[in-house]
C-alpha positions as semicolon CSV with decimal commas, in nm:
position;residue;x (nm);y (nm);z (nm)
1;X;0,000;0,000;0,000
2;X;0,118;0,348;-0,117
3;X;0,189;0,589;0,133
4;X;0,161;0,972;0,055
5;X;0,214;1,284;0,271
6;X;-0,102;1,468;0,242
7;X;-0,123;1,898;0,202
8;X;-0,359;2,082;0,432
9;X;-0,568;2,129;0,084
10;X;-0,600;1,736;0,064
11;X;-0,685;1,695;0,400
12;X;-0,979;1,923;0,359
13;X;-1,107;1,799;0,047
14;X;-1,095;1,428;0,173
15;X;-1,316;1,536;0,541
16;X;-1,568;1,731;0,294
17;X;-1,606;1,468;0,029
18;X;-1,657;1,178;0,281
19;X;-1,921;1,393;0,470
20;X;-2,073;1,460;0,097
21;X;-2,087;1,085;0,010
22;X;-2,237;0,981;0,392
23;X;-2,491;1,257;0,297
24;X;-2,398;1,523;0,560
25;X;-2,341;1,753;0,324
26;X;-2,514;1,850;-0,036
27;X;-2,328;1,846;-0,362
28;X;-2,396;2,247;-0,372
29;X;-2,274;2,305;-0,007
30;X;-1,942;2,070;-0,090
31;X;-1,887;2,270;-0,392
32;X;-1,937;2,611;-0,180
33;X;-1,677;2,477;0,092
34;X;-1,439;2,388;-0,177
35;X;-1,465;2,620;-0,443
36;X;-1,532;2,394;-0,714
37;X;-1,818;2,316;-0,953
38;X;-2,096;2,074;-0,839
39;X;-1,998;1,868;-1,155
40;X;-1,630;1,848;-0,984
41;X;-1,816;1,744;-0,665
42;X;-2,006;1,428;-0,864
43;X;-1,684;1,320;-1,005
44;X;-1,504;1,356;-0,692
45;X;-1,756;1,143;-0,491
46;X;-1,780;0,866;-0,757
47;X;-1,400;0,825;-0,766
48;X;-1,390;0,856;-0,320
49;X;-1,653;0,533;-0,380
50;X;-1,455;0,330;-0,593
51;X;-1,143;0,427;-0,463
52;X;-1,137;0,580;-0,185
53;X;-0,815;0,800;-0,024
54;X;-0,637;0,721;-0,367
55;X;-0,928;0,833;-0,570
56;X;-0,932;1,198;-0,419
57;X;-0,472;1,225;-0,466
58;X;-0,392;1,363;-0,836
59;X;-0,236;1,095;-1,031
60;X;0,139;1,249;-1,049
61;X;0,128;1,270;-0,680
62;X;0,503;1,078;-0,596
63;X;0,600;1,069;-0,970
64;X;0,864;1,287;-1,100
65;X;0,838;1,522;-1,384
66;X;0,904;1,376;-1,719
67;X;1,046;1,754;-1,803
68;X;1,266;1,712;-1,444
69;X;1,617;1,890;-1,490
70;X;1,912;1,592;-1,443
71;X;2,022;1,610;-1,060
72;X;2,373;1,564;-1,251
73;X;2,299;1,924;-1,379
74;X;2,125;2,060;-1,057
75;X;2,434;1,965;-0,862
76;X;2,653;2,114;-1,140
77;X;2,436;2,424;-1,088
78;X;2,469;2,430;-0,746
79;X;2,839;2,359;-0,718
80;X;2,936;2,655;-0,983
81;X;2,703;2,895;-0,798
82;X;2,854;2,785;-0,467
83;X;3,198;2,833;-0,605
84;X;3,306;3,015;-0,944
85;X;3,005;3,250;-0,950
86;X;2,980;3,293;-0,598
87;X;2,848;3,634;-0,494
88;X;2,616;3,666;-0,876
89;X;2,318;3,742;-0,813
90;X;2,017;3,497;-0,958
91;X;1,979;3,678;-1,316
92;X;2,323;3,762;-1,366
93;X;2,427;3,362;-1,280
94;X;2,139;3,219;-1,546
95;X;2,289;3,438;-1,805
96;X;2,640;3,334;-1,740
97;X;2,525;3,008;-1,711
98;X;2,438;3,002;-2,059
99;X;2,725;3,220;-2,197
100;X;2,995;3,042;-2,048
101;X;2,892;2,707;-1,897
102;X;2,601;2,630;-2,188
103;X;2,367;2,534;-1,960
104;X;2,014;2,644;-2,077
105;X;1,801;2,751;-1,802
106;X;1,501;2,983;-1,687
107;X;1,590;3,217;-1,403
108;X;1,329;3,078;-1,239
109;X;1,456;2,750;-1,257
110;X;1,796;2,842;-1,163
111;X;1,634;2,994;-0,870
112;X;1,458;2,699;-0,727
113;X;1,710;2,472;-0,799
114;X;1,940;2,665;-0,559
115;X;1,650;2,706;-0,304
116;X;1,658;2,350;-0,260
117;X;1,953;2,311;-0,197
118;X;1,975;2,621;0,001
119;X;2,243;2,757;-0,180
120;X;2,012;3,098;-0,212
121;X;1,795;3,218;0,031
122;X;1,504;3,454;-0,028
123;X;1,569;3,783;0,028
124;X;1,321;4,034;0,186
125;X;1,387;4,354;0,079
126;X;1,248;4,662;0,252
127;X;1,010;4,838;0,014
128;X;1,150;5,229;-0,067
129;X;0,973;5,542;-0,170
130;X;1,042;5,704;-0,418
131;X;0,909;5,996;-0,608
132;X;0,910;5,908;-0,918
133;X;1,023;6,183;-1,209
134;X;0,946;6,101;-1,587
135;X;1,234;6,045;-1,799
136;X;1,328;6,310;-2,088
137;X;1,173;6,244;-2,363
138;X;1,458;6,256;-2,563
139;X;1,825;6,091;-2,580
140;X;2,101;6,425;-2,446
141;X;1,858;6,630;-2,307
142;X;1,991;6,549;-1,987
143;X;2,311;6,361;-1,854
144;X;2,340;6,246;-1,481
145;X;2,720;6,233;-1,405
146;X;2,905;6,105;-1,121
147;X;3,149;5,906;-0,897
148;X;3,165;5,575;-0,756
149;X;3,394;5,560;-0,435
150;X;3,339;5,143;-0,389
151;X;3,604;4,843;-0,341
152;X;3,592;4,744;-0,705
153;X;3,881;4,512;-0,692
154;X;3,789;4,370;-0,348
155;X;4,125;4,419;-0,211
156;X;4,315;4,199;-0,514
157;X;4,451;4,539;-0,648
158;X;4,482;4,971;-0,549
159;X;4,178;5,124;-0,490
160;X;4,024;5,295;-0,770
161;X;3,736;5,457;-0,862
162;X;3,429;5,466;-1,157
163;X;3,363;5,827;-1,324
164;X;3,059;5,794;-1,562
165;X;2,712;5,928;-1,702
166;X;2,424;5,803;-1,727
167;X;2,151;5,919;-1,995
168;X;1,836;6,041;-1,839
169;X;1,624;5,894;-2,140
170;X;1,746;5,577;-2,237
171;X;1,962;5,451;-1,942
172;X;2,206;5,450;-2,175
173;X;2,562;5,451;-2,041
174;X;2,793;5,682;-2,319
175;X;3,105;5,633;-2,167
176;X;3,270;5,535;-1,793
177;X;3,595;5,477;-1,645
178;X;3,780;5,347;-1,398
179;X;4,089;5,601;-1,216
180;X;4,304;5,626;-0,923
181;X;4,138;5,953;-0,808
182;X;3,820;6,122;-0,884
183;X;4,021;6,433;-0,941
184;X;3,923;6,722;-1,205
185;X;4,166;6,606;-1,445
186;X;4,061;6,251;-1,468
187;X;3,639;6,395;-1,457
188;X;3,775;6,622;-1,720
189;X;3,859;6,345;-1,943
190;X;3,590;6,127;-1,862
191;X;3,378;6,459;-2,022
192;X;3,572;6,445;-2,309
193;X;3,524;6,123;-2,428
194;X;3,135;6,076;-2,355
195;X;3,103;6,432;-2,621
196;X;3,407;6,258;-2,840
197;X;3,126;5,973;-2,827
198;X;2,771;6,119;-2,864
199;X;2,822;6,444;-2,884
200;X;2,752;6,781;-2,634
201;X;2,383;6,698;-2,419
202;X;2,216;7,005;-2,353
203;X;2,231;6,945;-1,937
204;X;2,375;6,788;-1,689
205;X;2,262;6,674;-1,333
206;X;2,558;6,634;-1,112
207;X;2,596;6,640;-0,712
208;X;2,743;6,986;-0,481
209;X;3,136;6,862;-0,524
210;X;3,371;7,088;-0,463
211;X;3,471;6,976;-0,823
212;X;3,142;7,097;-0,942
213;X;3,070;7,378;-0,772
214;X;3,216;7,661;-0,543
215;X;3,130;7,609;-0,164
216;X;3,478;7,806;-0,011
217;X;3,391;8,112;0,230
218;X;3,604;8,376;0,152
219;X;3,438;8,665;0,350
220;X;3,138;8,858;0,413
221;X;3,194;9,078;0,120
222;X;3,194;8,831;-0,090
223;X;2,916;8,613;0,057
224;X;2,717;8,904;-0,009
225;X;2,780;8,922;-0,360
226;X;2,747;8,618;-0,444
227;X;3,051;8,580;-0,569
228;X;3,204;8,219;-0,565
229;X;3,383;8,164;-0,921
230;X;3,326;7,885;-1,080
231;X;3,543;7,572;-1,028
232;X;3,707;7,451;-1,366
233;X;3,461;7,143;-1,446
234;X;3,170;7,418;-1,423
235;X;3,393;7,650;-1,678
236;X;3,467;7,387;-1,957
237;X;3,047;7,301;-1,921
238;X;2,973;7,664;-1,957
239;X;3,183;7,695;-2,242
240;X;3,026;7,417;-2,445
241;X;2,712;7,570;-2,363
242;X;2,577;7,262;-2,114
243;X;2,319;7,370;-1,831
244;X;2,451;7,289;-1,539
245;X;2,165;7,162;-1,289
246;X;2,256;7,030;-0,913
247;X;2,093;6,750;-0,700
248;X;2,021;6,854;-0,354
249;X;2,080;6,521;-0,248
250;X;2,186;6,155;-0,343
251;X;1,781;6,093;-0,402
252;X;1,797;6,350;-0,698
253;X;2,034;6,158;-0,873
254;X;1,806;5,828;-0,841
255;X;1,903;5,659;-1,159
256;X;2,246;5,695;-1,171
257;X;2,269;5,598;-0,781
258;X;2,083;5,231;-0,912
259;X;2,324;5,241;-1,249
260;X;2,627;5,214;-0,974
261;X;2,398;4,971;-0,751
262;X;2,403;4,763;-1,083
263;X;2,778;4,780;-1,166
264;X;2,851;4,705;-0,791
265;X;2,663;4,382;-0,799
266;X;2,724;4,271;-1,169
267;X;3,045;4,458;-1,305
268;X;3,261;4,358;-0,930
269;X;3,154;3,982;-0,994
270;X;3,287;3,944;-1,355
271;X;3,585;4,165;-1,238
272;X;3,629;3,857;-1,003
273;X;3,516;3,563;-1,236
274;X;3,835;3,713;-1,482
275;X;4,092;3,750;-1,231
276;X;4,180;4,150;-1,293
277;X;4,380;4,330;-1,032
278;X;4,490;4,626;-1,219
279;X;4,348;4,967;-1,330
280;X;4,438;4,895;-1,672
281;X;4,252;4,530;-1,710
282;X;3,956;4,644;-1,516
283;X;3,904;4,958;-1,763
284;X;4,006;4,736;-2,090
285;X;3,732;4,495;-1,963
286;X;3,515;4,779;-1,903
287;X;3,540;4,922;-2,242
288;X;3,560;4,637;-2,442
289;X;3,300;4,370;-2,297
290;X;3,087;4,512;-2,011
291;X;2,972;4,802;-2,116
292;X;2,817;4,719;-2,484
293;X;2,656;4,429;-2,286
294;X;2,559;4,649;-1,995
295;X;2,333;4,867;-2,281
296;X;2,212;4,626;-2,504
297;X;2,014;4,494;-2,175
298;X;1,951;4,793;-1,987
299;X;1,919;5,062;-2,185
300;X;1,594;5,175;-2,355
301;X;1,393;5,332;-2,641
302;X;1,323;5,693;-2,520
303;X;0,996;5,836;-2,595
304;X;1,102;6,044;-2,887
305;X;1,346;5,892;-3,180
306;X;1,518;6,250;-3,255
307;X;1,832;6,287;-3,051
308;X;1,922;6,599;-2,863
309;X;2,286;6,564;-2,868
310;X;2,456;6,878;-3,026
311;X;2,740;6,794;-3,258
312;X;3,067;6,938;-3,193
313;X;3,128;7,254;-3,404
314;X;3,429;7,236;-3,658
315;X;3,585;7,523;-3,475
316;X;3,558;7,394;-3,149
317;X;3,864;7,246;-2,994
318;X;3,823;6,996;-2,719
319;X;4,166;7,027;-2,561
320;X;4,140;7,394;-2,500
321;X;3,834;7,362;-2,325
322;X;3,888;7,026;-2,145
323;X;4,220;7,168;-1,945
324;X;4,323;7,383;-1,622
325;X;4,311;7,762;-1,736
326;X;4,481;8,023;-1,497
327;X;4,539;8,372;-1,527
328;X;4,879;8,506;-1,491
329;X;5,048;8,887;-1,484
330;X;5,410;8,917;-1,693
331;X;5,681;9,004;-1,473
332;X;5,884;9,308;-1,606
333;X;6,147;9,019;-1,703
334;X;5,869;8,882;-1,971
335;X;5,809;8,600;-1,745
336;X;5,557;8,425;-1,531
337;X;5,538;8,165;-1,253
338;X;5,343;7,854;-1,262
339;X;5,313;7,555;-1,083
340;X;5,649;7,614;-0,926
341;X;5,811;7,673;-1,271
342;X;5,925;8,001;-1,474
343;X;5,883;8,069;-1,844
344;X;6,011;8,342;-2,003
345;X;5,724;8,462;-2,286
346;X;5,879;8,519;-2,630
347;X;5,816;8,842;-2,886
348;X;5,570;8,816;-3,159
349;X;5,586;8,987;-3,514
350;X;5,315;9,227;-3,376
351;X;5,414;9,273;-2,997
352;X;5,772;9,330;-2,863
353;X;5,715;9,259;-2,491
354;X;5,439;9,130;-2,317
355;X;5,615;9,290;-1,980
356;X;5,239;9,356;-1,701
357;X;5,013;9,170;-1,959
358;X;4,790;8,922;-1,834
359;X;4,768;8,595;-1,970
360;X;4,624;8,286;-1,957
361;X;4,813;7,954;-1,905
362;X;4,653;7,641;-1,983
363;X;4,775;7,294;-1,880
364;X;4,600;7,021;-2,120
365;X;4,509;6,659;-2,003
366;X;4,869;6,533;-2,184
367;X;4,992;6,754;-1,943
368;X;5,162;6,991;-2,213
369;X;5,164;7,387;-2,119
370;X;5,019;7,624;-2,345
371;X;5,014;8,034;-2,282
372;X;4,768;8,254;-2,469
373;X;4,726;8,626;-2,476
374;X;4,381;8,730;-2,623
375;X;4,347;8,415;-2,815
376;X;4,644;8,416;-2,965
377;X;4,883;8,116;-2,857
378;X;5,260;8,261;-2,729
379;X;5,556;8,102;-2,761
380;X;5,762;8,062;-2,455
381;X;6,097;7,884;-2,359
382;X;6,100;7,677;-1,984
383;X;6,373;7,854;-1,746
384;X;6,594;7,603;-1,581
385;X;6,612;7,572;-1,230
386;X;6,881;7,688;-1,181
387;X;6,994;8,004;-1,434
388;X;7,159;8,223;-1,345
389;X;6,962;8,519;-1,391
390;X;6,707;8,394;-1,098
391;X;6,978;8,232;-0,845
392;X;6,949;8,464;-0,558
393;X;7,300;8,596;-0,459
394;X;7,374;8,714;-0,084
395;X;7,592;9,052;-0,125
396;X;7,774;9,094;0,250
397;X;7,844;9,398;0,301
398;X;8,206;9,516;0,445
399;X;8,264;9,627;0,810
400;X;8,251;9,979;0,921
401;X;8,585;10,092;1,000
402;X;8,629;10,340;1,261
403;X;8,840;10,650;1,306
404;X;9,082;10,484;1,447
405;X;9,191;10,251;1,234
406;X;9,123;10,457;0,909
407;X;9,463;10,658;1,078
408;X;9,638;10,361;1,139
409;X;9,557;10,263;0,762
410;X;9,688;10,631;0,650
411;X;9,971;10,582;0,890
């Protein structure tokens, strides 16, 4: 005699078809009780008659599936989750799963196969509020930009960091990259290469940085007036004509704060699963794998096909707006200082000496100096160190002589 472990559901429907057959209960009231149709309840009792227990269990009841997945591959499953994709999360392990291991599966099938074997366990997640903002209706009209501080390497290499964007319409991700220090330099270039790539967006939605913006306290005179500056990242946006908006908090920046959510949980694993350690392997990964991958899933259509990307004017030049500009007075000497360094400004075929002109010195990204007086490039030569036109030289002066010895001197 088969033996079967019975569900609360069974249980029920065995007490209420026995009482219907006995007649303690009607075919309607059965029905009512068990939410089924009174031609169910018929069937139900003439199989309970003939068969009893048995008749009421559905026939598959101790059978496996025909369709069952191979333990062989359910403990293959399990022991590559456990191991080599440790730390994956459920979607991101079915898709490697077929990319790498070519083993076919449903997420939802990966996920109860680890469930019973309690390799995964369900994870509650506290539901967050959000106020939700439409997307732009159109791909550049708005850029969310940013920095991701995180352990990317998880302590198998230096610490580095992810500067990226994140396009408000699509989800689209133009351009990111990996760097030792979220410094203006490296955002700079980061900047560069997302207009190199799609062109100049007509905003952008960035954070209060001190990179960003100017937050220094200089006085009352000049908290009165308002008068900050702006910081150099600010300049180079104002002079490709971007508008500049900023979050008043990590909230405002909601989808690029769940684009480095993603990245931390899918982009750190496959760091991982390929063994880089370096700067230079994480951002070649980066660049030439993850990130065509990363749109071709996430991103989407926006809601109107025309893009709002300016193209970069054929007058435009990138590197003298993507650099550090400073203003600096000639000396009488036709030099300046800079950075701890003296050049000496050359004549041009229209100006003699530049001697209490003010300049502008810019230092590009390939860290090459350039000097420009109203437009116009100079040329300049480097001073060494150590010429000797600027070594200082200590003149001691003699000792007075007094009247006495000036006659012994005479004498």
């Amino acid at each position: 005699m088969e033996r079967w472990q019975l569900s609360i559901k069974e249980i029920t429907k065995y007490s209420v078809i026995k009482n219907a057959v006995k007649g303690y209960l009607k075919a309607y009231q059965a029905a009512e009780q068990l939410n089924l149709s009174i031609r169910q309840i018929f069937r139900l009792k003439r199989a309970f008659r003939k068969r009893g227990m048995e008749g009421l269990i559905h026939g598959n009841k101790g059978k496996q599936s025909p369709c069952r997945i191979p333990e062989n591959i359910r403990d293959k499953v399990d022991s590559l989750y456990r191991g080599k994709y440790k730390g994956f999360n459920i979607s991101h392990f079915t898709e490697k799963l077929e990319e790498r291991e070519e083993i076919f599966l449903s997420r939802e099938t990966v996920r109860g196969i680890l469930l019973k074997k309690g390799s995964y366990e369900k994870k509650k997640k506290q539901p967050k509020h959000r106020s939700w903002r439409e997307p732009m209706p159109k791909e550049g009209m708005m850029l969310q930009y940013d920095t991701s501080d995180h352990d990317w390497l998880e302590g198998r290499g230096p610490k580095i960091k992810l500067i990226g964007g994140i396009d408000d319409a699509t989800g689209e991700v133009p351009y990111a990259q990996f760097a030792y220090e979220d410094s203006v330099e490296e955002n700079m270039d980061t900047f560069k290469k997302i207009v190199e790539t799609k062109g100049i967006p007509l905003s952008i939605y960035v954070d209060r940085d001190s990179k960003f913006i100017t937050t220094r306290h200089k006085g009352i005179h000049v908290n009165l007036r308002g008068d900050y500056g702006a910081t150099q990242m600010r300049r180079a946006w104002d002079e490709l004509g971007i508008n500049v908006i900023f979050a008043d908090s990590p909230q405002g920046k909601g989808r690029i704060e769940r684009l480095w959510g993603t990245f931390q949980d899918r982009l750190i694993s496959e760091l991982r699963l390929e063994g880089i350690s370096n700067l230079e392997g994480a951002n070649e990964y980066l660049h030439s794998i993850f990130l065509s991958k990363h749109n071709k899933r996430f991103a989407r259509k926006p809601k109107l096909e025309e893009p709002a990307y300016r193209s970069i004017p054929e007058e435009m030049d990138l590197d003298t707006i993507f650099c550090l500009k400073e203003s600096r007075q000639v000396h009488g000497d036709h030099t300046i200082s800079y950075k701890g360094k003296k050049y000496e400004i050359l004549p041009t075929k229209t100006r003699f000496s530049f001697a209490k002109a003010k300049v502008e010195v810019h230092k590009r990204l390939d860290r090459s100096i350039h000097i420009f007086y109203k437009g116009e490039e100079l040329k300049y030569r480097p001073i060494p160190v150590r010429d000797k036109r600027y070594v200082s030289t200590k003149v001691t002066s003699l000792p007075v002589m007094s009247k006495f010895s000036r006659r012994n001197m005479r004498d």
